[in-house]
C-alpha positions as CSV (number, residue, x, y, z in Angstrom):
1,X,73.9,-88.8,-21.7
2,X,70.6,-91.0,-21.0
3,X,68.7,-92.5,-23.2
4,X,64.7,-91.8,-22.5
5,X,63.3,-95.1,-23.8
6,X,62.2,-96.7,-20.7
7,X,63.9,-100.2,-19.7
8,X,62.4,-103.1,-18.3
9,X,64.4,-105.8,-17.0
10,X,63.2,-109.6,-15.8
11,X,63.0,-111.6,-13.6
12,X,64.2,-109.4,-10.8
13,X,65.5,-110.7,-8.8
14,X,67.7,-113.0,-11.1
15,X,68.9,-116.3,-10.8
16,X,70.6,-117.1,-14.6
17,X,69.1,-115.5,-17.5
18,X,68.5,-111.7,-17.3
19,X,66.0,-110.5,-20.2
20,X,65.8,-107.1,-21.7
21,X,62.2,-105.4,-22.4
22,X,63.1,-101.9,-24.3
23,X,62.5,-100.3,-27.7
24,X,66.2,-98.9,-27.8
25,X,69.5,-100.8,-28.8
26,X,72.4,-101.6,-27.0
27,X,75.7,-102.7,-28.0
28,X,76.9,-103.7,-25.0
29,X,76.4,-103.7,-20.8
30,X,78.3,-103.7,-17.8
31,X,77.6,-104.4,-14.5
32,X,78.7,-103.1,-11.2
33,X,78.6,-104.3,-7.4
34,X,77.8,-102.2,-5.0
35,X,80.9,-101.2,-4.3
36,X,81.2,-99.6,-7.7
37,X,83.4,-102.5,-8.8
38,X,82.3,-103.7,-12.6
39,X,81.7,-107.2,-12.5
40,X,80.7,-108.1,-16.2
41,X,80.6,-106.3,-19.2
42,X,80.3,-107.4,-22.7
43,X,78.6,-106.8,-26.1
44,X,74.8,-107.2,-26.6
45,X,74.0,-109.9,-28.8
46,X,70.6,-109.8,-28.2
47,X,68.0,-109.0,-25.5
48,X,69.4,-111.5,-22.3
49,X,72.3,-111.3,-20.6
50,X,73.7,-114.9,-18.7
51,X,74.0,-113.5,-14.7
52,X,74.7,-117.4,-13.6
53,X,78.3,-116.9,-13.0
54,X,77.5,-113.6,-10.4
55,X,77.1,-114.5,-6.4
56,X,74.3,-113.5,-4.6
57,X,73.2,-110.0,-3.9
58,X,72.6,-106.5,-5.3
59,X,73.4,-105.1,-8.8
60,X,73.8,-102.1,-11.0
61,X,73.1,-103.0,-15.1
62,X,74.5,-100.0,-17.3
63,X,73.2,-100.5,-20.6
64,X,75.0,-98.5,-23.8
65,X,73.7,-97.9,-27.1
66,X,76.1,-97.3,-30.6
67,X,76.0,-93.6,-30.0
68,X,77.3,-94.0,-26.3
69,X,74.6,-93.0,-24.5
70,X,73.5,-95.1,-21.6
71,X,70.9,-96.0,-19.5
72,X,71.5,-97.6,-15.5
73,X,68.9,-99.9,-13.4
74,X,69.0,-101.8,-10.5
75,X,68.5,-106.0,-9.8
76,X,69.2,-108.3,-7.8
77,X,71.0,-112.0,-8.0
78,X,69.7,-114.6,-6.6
């Protein structure tokens, strides 16, 4: 299921730190390549997530709260 609080995410594109800009509580995040592949994950420990060790290009960030629900949006790594 999707959470409705709206996400904001900066700066996109990326180069290191990834910051979180939402009203809702995650526990934890993924992230997936293009291809579908997860390429991170790990629990939340706050609102930024350290991208530095990802190559270049185009991302998916899947964002899950305690309850499971989750919400999905795109960046890129620069």
């Amino acid at each position: 299921m999707k959470i409705g609080a709206a996400v904001n995410i900066y700066p996109n594109p990326v180069k290191d730190m990834l910051f979180i800009k939402s009203g809702q509580e995650f526990s934890s995040y993924s992230v997936y390549n293009m291809a579908g592949q997860r390429v991170a994950s790990d629990k939340m420990t706050g609102k930024s997530i350290n991208l530095s060790r990802l190559p270049v290009g185009s991302y998916v960030l899947k964002l899950t709260d305690k309850e499971g629900n989750t919400e999905s949006t795109k960046f890129m790594k620069n």
